[in-house]
N, CA, C and O atoms as a Tripos MOL2 file, in Angstrom:
@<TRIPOS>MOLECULE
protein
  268   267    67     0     0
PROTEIN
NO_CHARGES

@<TRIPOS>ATOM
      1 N          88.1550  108.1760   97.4490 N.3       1 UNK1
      2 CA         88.7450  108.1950   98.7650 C.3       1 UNK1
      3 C          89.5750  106.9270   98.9430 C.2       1 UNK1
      4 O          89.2840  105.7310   98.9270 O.2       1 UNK1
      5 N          90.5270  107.4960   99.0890 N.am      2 UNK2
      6 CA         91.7520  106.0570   99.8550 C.3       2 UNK2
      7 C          92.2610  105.8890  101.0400 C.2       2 UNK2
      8 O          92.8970  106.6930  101.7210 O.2       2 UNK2
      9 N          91.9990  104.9550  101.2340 N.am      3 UNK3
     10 CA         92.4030  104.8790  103.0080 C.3       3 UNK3
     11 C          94.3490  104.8500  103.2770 C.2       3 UNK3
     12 O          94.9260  104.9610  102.1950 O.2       3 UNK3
     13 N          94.9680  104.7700  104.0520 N.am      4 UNK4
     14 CA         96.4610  104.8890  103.7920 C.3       4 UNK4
     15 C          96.6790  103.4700  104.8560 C.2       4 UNK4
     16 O          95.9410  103.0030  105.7230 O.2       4 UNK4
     17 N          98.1730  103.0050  104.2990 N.am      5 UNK5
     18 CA         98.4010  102.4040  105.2740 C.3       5 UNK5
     19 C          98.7930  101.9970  106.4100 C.2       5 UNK5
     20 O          99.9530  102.4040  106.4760 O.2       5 UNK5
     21 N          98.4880  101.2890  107.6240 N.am      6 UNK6
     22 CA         98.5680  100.9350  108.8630 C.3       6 UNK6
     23 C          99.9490  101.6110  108.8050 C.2       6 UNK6
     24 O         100.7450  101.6770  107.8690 O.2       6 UNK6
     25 N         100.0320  102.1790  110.2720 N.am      7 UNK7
     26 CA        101.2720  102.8580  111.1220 C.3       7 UNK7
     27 C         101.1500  102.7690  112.5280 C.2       7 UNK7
     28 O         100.1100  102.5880  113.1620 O.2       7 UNK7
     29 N         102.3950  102.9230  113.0010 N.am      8 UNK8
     30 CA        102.4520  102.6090  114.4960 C.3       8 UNK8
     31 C         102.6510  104.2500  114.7270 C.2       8 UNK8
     32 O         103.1310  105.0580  113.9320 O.2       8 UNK8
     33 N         102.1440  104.4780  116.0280 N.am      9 UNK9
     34 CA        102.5860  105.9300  116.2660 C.3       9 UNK9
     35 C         102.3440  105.8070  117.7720 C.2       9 UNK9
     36 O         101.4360  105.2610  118.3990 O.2       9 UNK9
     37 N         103.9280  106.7880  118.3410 N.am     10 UNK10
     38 CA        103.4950  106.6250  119.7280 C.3      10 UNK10
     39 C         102.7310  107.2890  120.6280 C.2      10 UNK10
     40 O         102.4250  108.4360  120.3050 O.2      10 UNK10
     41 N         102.2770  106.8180  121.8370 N.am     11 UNK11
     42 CA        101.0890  107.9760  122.5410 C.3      11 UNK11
     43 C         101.8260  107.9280  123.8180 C.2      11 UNK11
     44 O         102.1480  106.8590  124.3370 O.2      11 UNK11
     45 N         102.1880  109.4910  124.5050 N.am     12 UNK12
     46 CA        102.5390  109.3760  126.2070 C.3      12 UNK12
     47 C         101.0250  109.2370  126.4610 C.2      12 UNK12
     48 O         100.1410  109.6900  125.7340 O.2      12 UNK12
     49 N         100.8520  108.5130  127.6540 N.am     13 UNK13
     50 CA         99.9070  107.9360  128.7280 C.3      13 UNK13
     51 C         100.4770  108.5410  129.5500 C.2      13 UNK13
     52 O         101.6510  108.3120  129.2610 O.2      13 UNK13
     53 N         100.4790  109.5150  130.8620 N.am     14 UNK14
     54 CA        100.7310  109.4500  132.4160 C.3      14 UNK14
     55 C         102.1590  109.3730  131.6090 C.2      14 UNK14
     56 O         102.5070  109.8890  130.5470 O.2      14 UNK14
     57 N         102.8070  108.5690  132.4860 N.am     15 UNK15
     58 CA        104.3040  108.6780  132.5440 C.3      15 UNK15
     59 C         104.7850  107.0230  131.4470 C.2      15 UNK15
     60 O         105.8990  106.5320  131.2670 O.2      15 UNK15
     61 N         103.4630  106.5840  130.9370 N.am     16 UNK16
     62 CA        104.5170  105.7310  130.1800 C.3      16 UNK16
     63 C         104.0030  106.0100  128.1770 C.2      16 UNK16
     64 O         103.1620  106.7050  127.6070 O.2      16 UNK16
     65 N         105.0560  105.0400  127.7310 N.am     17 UNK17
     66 CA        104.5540  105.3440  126.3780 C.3      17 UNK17
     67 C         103.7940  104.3010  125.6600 C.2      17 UNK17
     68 O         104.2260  103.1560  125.7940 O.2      17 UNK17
     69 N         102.3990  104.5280  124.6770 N.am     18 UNK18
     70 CA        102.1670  103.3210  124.7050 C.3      18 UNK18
     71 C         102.1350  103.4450  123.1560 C.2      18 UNK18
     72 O         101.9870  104.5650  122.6670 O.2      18 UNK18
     73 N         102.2760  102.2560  122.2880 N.am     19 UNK19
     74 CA        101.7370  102.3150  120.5940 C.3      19 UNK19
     75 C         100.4190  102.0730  120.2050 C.2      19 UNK19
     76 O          99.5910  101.2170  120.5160 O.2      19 UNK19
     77 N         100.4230  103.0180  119.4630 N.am     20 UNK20
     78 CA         98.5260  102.0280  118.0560 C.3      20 UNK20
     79 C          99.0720  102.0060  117.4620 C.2      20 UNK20
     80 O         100.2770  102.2580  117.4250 O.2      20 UNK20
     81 N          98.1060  101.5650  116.4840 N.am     21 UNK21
     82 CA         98.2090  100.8230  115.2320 C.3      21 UNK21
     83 C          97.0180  101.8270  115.0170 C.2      21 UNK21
     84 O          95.9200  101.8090  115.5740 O.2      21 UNK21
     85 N          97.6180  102.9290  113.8390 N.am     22 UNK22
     86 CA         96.3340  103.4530  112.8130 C.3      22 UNK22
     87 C          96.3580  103.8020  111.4250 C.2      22 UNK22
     88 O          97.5070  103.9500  111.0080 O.2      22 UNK22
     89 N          95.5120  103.9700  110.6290 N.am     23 UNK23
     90 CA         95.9490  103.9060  109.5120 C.3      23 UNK23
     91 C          94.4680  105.8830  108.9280 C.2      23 UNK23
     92 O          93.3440  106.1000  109.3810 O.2      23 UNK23
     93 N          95.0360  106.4950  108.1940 N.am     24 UNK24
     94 CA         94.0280  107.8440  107.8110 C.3      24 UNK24
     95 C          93.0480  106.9950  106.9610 C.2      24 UNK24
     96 O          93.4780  106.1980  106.1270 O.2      24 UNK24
     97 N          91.8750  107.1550  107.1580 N.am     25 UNK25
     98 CA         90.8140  107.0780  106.2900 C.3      25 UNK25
     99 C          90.6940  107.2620  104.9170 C.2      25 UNK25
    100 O          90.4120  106.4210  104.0640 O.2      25 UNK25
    101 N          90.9820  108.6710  104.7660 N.am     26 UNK26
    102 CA         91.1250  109.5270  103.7230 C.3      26 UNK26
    103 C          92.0970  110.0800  103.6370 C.2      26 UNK26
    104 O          92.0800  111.0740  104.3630 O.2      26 UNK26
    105 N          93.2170  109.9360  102.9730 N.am     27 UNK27
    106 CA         94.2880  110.3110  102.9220 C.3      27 UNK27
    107 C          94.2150  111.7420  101.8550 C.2      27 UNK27
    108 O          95.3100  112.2710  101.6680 O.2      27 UNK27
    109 N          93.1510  112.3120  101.2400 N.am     28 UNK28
    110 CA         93.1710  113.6820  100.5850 C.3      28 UNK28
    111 C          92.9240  114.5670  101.9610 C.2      28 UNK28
    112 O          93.5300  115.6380  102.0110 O.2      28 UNK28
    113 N          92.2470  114.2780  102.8640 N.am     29 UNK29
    114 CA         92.4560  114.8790  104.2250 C.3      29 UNK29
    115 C          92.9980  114.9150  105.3850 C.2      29 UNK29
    116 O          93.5220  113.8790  105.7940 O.2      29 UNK29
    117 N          93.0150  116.2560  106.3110 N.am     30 UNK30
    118 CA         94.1700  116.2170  107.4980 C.3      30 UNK30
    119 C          93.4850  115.0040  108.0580 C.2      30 UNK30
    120 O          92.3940  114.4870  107.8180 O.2      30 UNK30
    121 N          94.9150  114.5780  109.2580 N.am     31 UNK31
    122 CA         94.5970  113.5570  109.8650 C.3      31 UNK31
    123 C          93.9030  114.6320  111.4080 C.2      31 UNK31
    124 O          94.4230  115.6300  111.9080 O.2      31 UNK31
    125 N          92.7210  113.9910  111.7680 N.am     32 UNK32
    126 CA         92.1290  113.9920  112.7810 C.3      32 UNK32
    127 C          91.1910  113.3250  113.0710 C.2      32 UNK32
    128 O          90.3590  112.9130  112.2620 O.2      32 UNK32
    129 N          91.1880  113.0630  114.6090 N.am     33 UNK33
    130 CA         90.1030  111.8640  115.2970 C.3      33 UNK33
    131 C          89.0650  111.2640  114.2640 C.2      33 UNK33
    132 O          88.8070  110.0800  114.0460 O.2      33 UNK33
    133 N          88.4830  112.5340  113.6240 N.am     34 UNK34
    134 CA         87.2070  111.5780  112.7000 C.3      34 UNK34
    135 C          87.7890  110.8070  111.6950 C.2      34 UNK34
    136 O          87.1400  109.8020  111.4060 O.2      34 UNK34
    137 N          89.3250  111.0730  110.7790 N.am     35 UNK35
    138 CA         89.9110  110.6650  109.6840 C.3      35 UNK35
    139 C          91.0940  109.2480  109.8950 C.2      35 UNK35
    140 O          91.9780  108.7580  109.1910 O.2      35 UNK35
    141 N          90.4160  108.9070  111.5200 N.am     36 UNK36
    142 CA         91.1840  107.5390  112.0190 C.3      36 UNK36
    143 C          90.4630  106.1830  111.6510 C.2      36 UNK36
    144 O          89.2590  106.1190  111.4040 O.2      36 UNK36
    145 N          91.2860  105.1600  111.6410 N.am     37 UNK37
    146 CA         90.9820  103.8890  112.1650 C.3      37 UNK37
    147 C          91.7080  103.5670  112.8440 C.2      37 UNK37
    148 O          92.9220  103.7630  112.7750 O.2      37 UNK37
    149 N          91.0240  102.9110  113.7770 N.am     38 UNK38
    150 CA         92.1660  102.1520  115.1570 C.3      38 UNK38
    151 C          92.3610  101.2350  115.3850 C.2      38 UNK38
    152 O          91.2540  100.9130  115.8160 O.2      38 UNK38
    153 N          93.0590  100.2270  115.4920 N.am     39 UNK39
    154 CA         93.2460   98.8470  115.5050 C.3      39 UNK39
    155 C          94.1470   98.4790  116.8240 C.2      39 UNK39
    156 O          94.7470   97.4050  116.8000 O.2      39 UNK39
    157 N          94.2810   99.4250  118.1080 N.am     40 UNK40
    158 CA         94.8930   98.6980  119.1430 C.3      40 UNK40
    159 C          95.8130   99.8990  119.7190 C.2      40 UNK40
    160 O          96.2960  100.9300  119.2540 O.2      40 UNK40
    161 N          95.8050   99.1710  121.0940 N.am     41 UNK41
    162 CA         97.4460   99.7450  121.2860 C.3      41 UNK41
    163 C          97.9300   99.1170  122.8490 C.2      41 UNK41
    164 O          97.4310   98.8810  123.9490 O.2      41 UNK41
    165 N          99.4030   99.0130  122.0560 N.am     42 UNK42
    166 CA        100.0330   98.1330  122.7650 C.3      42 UNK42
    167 C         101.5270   98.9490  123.8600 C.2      42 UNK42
    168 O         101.9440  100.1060  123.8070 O.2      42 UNK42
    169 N         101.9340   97.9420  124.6310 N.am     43 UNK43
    170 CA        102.8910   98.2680  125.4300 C.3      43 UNK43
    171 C         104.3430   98.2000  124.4570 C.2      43 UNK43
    172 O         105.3330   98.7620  124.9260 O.2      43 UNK43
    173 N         104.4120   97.8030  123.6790 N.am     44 UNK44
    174 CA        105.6450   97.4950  123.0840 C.3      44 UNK44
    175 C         105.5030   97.7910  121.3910 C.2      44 UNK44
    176 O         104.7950   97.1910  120.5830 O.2      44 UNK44
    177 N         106.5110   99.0250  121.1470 N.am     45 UNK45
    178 CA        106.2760   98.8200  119.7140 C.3      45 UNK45
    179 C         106.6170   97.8300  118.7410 C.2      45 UNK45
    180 O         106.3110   98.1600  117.5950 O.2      45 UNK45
    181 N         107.3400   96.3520  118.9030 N.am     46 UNK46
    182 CA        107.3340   95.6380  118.5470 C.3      46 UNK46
    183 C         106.0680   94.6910  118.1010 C.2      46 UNK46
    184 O         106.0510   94.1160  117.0120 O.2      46 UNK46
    185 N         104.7660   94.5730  119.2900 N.am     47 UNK47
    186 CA        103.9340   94.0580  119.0450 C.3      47 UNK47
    187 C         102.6700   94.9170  117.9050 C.2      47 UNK47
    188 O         101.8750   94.4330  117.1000 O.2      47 UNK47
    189 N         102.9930   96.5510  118.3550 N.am     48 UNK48
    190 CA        102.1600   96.7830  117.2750 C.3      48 UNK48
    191 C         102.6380   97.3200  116.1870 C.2      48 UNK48
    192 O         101.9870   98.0190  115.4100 O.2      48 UNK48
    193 N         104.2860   96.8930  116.0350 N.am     49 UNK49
    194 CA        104.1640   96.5660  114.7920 C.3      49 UNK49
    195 C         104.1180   95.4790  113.5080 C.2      49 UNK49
    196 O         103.9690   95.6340  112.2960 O.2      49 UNK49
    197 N         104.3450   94.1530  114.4780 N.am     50 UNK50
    198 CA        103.4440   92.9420  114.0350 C.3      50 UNK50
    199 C         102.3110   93.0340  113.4220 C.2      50 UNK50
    200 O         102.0640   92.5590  112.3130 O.2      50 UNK50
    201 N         101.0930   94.0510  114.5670 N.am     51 UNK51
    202 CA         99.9110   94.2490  113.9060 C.3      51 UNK51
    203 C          99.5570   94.7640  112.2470 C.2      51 UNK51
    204 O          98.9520   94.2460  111.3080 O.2      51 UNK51
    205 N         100.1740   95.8680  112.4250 N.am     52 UNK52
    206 CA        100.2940   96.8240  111.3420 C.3      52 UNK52
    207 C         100.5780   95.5610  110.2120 C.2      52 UNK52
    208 O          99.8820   95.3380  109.2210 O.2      52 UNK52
    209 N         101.8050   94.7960  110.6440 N.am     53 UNK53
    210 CA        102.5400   94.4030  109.1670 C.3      53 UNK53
    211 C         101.2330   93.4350  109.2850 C.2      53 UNK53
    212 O         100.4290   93.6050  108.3680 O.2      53 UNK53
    213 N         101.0170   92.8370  109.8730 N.am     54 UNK54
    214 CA         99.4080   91.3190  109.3150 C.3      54 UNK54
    215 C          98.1980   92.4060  108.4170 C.2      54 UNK54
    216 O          97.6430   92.1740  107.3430 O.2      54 UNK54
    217 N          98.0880   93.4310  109.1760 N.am     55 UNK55
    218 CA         96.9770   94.4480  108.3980 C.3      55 UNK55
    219 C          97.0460   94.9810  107.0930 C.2      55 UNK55
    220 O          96.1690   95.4360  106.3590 O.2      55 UNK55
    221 N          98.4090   94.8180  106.9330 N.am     56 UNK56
    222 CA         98.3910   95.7950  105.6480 C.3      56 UNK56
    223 C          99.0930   94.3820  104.4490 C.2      56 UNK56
    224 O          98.9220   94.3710  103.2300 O.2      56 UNK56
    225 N          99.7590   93.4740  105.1480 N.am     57 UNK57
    226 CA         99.1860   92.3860  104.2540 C.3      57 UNK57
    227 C          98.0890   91.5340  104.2190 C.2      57 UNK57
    228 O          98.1310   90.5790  103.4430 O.2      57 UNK57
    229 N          97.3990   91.6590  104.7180 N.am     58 UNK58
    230 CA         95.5880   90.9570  104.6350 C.3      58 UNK58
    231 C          95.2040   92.2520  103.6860 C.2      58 UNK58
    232 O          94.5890   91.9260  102.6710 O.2      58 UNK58
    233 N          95.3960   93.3190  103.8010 N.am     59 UNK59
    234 CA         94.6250   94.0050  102.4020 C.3      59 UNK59
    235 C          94.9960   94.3550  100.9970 C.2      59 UNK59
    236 O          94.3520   94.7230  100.0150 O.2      59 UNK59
    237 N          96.7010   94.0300  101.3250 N.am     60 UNK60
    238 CA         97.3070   94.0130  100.1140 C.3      60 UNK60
    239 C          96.9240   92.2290   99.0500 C.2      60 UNK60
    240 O          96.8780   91.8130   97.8920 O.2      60 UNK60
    241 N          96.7370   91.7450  100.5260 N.am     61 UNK61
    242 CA         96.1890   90.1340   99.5640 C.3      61 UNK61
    243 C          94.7570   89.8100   99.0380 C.2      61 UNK61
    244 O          94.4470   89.0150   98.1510 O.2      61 UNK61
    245 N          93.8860   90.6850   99.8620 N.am     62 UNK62
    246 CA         92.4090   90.8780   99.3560 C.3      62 UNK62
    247 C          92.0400   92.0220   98.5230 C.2      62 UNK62
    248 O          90.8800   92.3420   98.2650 O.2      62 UNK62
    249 N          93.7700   93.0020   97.8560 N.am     63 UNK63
    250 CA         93.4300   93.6680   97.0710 C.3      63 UNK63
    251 C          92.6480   95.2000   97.4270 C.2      63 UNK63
    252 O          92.3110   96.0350   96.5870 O.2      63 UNK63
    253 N          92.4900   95.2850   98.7940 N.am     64 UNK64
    254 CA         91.4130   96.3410   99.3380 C.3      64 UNK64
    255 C          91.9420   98.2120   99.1740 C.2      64 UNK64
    256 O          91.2890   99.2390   98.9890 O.2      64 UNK64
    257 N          93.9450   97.8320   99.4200 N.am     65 UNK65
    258 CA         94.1110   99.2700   99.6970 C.3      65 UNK65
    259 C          94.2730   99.7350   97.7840 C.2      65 UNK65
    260 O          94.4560   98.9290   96.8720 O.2      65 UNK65
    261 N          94.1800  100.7170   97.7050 N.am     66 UNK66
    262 CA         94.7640  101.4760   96.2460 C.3      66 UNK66
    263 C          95.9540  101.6650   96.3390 C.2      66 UNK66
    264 O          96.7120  101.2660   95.4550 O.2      66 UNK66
    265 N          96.4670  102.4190   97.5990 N.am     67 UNK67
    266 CA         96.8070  103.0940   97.4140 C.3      67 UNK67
    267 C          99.1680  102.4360   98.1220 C.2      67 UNK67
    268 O         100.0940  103.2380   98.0040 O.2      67 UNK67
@<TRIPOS>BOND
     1     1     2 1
     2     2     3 1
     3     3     4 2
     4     3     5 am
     5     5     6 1
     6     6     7 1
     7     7     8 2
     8     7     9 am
     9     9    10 1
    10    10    11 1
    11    11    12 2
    12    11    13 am
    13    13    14 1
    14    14    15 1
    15    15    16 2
    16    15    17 am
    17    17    18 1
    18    18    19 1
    19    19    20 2
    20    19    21 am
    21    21    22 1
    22    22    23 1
    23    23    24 2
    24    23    25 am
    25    25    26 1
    26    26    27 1
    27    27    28 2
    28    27    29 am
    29    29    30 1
    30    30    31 1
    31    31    32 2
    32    31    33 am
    33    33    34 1
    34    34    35 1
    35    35    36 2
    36    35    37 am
    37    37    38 1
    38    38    39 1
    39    39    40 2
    40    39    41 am
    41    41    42 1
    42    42    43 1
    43    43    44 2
    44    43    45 am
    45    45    46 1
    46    46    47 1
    47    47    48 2
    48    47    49 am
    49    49    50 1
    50    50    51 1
    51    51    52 2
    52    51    53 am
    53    53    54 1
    54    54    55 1
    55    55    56 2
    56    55    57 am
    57    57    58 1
    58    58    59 1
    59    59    60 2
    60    59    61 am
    61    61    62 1
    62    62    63 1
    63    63    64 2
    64    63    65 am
    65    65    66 1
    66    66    67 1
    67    67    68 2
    68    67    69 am
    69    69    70 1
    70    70    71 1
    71    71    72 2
    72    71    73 am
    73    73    74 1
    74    74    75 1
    75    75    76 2
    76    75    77 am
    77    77    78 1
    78    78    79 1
    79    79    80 2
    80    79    81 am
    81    81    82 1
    82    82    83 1
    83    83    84 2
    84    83    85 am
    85    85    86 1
    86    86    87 1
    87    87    88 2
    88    87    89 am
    89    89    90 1
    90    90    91 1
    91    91    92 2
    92    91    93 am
    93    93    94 1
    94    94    95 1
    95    95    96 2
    96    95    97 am
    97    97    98 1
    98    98    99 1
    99    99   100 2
   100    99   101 am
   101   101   102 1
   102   102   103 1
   103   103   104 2
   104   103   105 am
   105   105   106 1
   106   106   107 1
   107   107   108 2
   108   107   109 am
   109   109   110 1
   110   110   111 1
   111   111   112 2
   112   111   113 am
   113   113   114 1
   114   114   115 1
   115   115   116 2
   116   115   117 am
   117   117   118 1
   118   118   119 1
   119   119   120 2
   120   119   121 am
   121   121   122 1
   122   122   123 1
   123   123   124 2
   124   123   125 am
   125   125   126 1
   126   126   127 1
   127   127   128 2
   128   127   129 am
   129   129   130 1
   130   130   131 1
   131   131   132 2
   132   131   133 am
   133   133   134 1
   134   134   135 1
   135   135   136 2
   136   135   137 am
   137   137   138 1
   138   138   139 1
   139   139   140 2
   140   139   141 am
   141   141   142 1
   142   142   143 1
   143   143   144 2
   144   143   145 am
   145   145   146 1
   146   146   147 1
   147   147   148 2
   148   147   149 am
   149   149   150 1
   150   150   151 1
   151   151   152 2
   152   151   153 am
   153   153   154 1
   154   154   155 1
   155   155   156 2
   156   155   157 am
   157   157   158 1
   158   158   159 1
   159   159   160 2
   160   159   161 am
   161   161   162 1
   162   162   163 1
   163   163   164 2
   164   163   165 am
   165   165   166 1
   166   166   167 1
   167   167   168 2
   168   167   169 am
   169   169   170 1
   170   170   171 1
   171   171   172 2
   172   171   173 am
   173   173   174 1
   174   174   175 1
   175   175   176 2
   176   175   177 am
   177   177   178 1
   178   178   179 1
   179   179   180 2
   180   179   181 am
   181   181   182 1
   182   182   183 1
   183   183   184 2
   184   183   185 am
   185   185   186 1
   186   186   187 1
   187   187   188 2
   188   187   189 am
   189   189   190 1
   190   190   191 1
   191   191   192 2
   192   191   193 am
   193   193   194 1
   194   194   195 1
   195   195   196 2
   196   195   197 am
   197   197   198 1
   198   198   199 1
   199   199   200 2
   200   199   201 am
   201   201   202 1
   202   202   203 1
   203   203   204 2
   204   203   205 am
   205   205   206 1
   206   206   207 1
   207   207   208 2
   208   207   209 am
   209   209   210 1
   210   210   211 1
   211   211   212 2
   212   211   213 am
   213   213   214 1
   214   214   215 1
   215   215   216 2
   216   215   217 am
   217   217   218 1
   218   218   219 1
   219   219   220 2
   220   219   221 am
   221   221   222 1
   222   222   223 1
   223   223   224 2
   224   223   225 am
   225   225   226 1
   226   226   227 1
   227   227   228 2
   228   227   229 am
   229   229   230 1
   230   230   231 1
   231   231   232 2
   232   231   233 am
   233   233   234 1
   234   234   235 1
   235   235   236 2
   236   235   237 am
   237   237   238 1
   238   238   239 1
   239   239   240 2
   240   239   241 am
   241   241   242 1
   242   242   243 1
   243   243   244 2
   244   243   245 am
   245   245   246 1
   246   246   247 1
   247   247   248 2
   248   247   249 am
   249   249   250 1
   250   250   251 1
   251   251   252 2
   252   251   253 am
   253   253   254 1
   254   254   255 1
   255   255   256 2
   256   255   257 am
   257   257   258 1
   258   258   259 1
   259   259   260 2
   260   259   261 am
   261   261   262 1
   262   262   263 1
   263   263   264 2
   264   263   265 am
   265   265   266 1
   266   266   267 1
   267   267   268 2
@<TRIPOS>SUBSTRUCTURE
     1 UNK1         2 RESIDUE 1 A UNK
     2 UNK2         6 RESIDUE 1 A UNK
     3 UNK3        10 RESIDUE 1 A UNK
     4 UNK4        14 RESIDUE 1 A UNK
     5 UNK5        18 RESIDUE 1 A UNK
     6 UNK6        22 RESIDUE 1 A UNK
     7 UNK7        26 RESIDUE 1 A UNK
     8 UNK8        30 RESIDUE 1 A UNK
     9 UNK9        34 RESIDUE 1 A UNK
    10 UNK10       38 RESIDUE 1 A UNK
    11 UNK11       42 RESIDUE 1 A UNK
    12 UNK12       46 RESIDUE 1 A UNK
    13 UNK13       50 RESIDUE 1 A UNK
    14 UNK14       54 RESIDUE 1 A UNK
    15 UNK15       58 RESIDUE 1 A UNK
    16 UNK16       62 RESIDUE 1 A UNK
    17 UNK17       66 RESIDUE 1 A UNK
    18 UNK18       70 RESIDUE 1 A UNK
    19 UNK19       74 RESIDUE 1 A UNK
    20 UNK20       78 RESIDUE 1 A UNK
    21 UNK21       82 RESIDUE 1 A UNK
    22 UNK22       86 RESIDUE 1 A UNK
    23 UNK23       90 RESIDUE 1 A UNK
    24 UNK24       94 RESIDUE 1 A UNK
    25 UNK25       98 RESIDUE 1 A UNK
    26 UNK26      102 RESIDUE 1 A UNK
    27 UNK27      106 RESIDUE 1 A UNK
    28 UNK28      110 RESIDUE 1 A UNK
    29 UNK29      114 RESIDUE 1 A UNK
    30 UNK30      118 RESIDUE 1 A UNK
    31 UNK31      122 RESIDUE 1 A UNK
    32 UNK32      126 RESIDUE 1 A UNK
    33 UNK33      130 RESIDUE 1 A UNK
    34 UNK34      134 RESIDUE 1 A UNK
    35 UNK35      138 RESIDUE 1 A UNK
    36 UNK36      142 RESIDUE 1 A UNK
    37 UNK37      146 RESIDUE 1 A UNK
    38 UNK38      150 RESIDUE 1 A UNK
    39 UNK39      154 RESIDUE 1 A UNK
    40 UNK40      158 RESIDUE 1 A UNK
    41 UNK41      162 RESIDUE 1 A UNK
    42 UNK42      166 RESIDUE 1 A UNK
    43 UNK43      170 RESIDUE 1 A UNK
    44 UNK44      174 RESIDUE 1 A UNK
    45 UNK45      178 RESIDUE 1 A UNK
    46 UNK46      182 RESIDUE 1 A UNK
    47 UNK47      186 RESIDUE 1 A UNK
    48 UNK48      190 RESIDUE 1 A UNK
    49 UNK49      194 RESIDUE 1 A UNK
    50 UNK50      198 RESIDUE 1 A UNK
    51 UNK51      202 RESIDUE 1 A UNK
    52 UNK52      206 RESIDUE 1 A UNK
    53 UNK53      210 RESIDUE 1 A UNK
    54 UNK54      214 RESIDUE 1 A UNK
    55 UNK55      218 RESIDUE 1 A UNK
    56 UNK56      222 RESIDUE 1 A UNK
    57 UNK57      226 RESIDUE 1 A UNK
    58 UNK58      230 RESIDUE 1 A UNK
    59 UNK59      234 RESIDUE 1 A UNK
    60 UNK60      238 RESIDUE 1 A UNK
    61 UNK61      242 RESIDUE 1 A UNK
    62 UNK62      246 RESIDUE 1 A UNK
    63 UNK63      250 RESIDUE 1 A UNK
    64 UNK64      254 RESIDUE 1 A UNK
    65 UNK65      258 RESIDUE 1 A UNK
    66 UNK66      262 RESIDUE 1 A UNK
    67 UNK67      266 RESIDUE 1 A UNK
């Protein structure tokens, strides 16, 4: 099992839009609620995509993702 890496994706709220930061668990399976990790979500996709980029280099430097 390989986890995939961090993505921003947007969510309508009510009338505004907001970003996470998630990345699939298991990337041999569909993405749904159980096949998430969540790491936030922000007002601006700029900030979460800051997040994303620190996340997916902290695991590319500790070696963690495969994939």
């Amino acid at each position: 099992m390989s986890a995939g890496k961090w993505n921003v994706y947007k969510q309508p709220i009510g009338t505004a839009m907001m970003y996470s930061v998630l990345r699939i668990r298991d990337e041999s399976q569909p993405m749904h609620s159980g096949n998430v990790d969540s790491e936030g979500c922000f007002v601006t996709k700029e900030e979460a995509q800051a997040l994303a980029d620190k996340l997916n280099r902290k695991e590319e430097e500790n070696g963690q993702r495969i994939t």
